[in-house]
C-alpha positions in Angstrom: 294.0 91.4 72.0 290.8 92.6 72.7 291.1 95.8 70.3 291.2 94.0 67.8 288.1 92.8 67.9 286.8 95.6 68.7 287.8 97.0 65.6 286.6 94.3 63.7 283.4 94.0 65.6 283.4 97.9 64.8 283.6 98.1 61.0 281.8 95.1 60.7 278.6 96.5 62.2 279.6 99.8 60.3 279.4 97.5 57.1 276.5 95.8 57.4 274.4 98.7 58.4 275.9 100.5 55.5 274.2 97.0 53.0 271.1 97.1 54.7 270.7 100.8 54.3 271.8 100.6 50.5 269.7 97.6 50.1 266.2 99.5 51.4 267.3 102.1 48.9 267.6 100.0 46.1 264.2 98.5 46.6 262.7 101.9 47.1 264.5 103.1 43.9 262.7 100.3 41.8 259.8 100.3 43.2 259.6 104.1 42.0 261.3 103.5 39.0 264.1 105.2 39.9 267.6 105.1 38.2 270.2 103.4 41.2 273.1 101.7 40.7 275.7 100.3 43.5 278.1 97.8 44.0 277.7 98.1 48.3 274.0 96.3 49.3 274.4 92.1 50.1 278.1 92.5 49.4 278.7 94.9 52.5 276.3 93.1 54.6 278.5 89.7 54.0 282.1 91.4 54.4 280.2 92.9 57.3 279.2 90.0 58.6 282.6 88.1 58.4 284.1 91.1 60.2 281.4 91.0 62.6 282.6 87.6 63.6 286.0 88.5 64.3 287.1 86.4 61.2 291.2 87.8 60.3 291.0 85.9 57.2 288.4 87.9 55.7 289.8 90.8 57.6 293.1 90.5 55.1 290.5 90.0 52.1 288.5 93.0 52.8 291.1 95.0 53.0 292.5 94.1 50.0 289.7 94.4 48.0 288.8 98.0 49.5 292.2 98.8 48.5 292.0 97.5 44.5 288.6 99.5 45.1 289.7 102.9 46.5 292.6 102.9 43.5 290.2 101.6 40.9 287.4 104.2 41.4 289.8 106.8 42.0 292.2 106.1 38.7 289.1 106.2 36.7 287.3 109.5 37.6 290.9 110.9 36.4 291.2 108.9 33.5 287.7 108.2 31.7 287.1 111.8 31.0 290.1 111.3 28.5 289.5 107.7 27.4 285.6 108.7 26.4 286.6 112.1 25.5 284.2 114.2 27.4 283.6 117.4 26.4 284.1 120.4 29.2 280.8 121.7 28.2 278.8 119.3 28.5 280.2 118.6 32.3 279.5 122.7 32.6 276.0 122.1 30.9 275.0 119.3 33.4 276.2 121.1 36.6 273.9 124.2 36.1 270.7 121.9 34.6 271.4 119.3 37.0 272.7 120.9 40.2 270.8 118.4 42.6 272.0 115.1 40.7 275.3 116.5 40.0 275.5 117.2 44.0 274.0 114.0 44.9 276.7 112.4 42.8 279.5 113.8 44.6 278.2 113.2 48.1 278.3 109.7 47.0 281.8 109.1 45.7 283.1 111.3 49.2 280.8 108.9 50.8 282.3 106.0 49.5 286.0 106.8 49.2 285.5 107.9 52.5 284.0 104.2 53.5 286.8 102.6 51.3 289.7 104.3 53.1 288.4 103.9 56.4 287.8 100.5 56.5 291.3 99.8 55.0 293.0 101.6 57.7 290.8 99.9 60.3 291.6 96.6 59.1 295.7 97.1 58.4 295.8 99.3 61.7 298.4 97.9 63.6 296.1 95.6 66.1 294.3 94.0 63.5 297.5 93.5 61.0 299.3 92.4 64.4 297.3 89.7 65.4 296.8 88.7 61.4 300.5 87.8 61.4 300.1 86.4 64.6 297.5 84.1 63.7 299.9 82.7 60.5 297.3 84.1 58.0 300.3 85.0 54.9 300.8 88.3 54.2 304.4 88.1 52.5 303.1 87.3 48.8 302.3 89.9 46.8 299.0 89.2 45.8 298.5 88.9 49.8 298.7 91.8 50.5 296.6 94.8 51.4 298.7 98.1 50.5 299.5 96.0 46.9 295.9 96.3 46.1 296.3 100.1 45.2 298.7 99.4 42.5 296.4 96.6 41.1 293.5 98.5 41.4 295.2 101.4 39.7 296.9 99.2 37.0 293.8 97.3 36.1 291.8 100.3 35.5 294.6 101.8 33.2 294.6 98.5 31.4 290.7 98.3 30.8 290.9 101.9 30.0 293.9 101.9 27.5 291.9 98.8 25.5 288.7 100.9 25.3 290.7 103.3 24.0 292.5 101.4 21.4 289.7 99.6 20.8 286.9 102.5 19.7 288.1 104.3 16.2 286.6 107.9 15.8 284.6 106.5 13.0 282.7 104.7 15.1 282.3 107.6 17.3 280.9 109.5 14.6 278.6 107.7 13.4 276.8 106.8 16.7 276.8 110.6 16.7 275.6 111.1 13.2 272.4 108.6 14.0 271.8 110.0 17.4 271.5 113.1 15.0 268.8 111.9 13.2 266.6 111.0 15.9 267.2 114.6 17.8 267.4 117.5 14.9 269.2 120.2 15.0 270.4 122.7 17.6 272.3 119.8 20.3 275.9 118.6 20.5 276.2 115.0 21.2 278.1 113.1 23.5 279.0 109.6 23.4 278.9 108.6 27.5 279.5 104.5 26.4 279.9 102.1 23.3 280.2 98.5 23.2 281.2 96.7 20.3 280.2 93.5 19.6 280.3 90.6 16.8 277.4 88.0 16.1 278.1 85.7 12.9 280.8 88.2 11.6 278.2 91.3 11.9 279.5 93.9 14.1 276.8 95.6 16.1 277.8 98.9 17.8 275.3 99.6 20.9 276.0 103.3 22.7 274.4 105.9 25.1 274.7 109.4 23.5 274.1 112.4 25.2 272.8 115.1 23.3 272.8 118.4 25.0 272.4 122.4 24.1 272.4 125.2 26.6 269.0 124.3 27.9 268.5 120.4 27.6 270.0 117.2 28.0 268.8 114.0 26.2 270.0 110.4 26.6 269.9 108.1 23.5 270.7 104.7 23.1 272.1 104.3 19.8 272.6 100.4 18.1 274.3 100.2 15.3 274.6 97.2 12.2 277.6 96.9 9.9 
């Protein structure tokens, strides 16, 4: 019985030191106006919390969620560079002009798959699934749960990714690229890295980030277009 807790007590400390950490960076990121985006921060410090408290309820829900997570991410690092097209030299070009970010990066998504996975197992290990069941807390539905939230997580990101897909025509593509052109001259290939498409009072306005990038330079361009 008491192993349990301890492994609850365990990730939950893990957690919220992990939230506080990301917090402090965030603030020290803006501050400097310094590019930082993560989903972790208050979210981890509450999930950390919960487990901190020994609460099997949110022990079932954690897990979960860092299972629809871990399948989520992972599906689309394999599937974006297809859905947004990304060409293989521009991944080469920003490796060797980026070597620091591009490492930096990576430590990152090892770090958090890493924090993902381990938590999960933690929290479905069989102590803590034991005394879920134990406890009555249903597990039997499907939406319940934990090991089900790799196929969500997988399936929801195929979903979005199929109706970004379907939903971008290579005409808009090109002429996001054609204005980025424009503004940047000659000599670069462009990239578009994200579009959104939207309608106000039947006008479709086309906002995007293009990359343009030769052997020796990398720009980032937002892009809006009218129609």
């Amino acid at each position: 019985m008491d192993e349990y807790r301890n492994k609850l007590k365990r990730v939950g400390a893990v957690l919220i030191i992990v939230g506080l950490l990301d917090i402090v960076a965030l603030i020290y990121c803006i501050s400097n106006c310094i590019t930082y985006s993560s989903s972790l921060n208050i979210f981890a410090v509450i999930a950390g919390i919960f487990l901190y408290r020994e609460s099997l309820k949110a022990a079932r829900v954690i897990a979960l969620i860092c299972a629809i997570l871990f399948a989520a991410f992972g599906t689309m690092i394999f599937v974006s560079p297809f859905v947004m097209k990304v060409p293989l030299d521009f991944l080469l070009t920003s490796i060797k002009l980026k070597p620091a970010h591009f490492a930096g990066f990576s430590l990152f998504v090892v770090f958090l798959f890493s924090l993902l996975l381990w938590t999960y197992l933690q929290l479905t290990s069989r102590e803590v699934y034991g005394a879920i069941v134990e406890n009555g807390i249903n597990v039997e539905k499907i939406w319940r749960k934990p090991k089900n939230g790799f196929a969500f997580g997988a399936a929801f990101t195929i979903l979005l990714s199929l109706l970004v897909f379907l939903g971008i025509s290579d005409e808009t593509r090109i002429a996001v690229k054609a204005e980025a052109a424009k503004k940047v001259g000659h000599g670069y290939k462009y990239y578009v890295s994200s579009i959104q498409v939207s309608y106000t009072n039947g006008v479709k306005e086309v906002t995007a980030s293009v990359m343009a990038y030769n052997d020796n330079d990398i720009k980032e361009l937002e892009i809006t277009l009218d129609k």
